[in-house]
C-alpha positions as CSV (number, residue, x, y, z in Angstrom):
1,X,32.1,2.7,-1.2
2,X,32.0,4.4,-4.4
3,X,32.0,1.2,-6.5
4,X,29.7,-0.3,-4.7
5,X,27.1,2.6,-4.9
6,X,27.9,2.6,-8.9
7,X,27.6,-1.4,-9.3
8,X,24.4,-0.6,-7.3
9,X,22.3,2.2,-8.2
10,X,19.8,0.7,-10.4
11,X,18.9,-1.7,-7.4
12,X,18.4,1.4,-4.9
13,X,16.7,3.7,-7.0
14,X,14.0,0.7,-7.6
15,X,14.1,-0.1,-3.7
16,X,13.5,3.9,-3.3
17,X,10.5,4.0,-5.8
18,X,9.1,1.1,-3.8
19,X,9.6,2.3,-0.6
20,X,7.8,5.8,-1.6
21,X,4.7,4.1,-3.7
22,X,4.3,1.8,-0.2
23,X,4.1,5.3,1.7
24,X,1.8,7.3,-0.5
25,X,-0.6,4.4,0.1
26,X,-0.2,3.9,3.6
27,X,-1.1,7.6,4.0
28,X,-3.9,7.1,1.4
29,X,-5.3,4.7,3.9
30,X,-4.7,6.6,6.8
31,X,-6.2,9.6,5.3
32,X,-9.0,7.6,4.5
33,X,-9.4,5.9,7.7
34,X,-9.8,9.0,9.5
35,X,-12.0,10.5,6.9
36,X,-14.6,7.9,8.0
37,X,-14.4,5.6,4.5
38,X,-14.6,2.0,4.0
39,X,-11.7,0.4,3.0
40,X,-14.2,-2.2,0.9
41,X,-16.3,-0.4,-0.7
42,X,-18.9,-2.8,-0.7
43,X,-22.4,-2.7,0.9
44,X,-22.3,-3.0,4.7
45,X,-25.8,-5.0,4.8
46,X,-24.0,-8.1,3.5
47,X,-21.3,-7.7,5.0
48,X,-20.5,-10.6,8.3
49,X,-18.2,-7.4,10.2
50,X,-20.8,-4.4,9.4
51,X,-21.3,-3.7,12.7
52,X,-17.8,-3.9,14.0
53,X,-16.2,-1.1,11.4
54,X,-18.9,1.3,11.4
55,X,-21.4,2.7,14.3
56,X,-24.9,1.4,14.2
57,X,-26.0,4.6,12.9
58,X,-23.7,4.6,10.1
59,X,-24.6,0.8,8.7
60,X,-27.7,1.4,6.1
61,X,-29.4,-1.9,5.6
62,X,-30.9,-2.5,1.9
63,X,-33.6,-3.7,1.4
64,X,-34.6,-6.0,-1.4
């Protein structure tokens, strides 16, 4: 078990790294989420789901 865990550790400290950096952002987005942000970023006027991630109150319209 040993030798495999010495011929191997390079490979599990990368999986290990991955596995944590794909964590911090799933809690980034979760965090965010329940904050009330948008994952986008962008304007909800334009955008085709505006009214499906946000309340009506929330969606500002601009206008141009």
């Amino acid at each position: 078990m040993l030798e495999w865990f010495y011929a191997n550790w390079v490979n599990i400290l990368i999986l290990l790294l991955v596995a944590g950096l794909v964590a911090l952002a799933v809690i980034s987005m979760v965090r965010d989420k329940k904050a009330g942000k948008s994952s986008c970023g962008c304007n909800c006027a334009h955008c085709a789901m505006a009214g499906k991630c946000h309340s009506a109150s929330a969606v500002k319209t601009k206008k141009t």
